[in-house]
C-alpha positions in Angstrom: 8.8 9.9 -25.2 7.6 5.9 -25.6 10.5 5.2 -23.9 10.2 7.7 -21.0 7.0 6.7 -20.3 8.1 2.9 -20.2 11.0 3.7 -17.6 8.7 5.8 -15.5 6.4 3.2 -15.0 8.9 0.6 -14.2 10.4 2.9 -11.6 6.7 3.6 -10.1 6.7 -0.1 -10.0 10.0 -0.3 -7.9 9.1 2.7 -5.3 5.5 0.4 -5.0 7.3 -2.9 -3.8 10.0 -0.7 -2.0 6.6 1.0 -0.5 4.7 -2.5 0.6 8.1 -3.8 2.1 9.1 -0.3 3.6 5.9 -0.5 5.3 6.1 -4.1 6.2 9.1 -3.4 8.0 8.0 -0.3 9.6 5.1 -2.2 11.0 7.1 -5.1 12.6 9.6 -2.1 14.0 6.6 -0.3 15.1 5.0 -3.7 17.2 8.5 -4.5 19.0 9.3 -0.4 19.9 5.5 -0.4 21.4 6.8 -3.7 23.0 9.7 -2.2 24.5 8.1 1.0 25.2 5.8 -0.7 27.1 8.0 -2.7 29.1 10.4 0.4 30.4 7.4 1.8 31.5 6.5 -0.3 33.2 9.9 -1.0 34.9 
């Protein structure tokens, strides 16, 4: 039990970092598709 609760939180730990850079990624993605988006519109 000690150690399943030890390993759970360690893994909670790795899905938050994946999380923060997941969504630091997403963001950037998200600027330059609006970038694009915005540009074939316009053309």
């Amino acid at each position: 039990m000690k150690l399943n609760s030890k390993s759970n939180q360690r893994e909670r730990f790795l899905s938050k970092t994946q999380e923060v850079l997941y969504q630091k990624e997403f963001k950037q993605a998200d600027q330059v598709y609006r970038q694009l988006s915005k540009k074939g519109s316009r053309g």
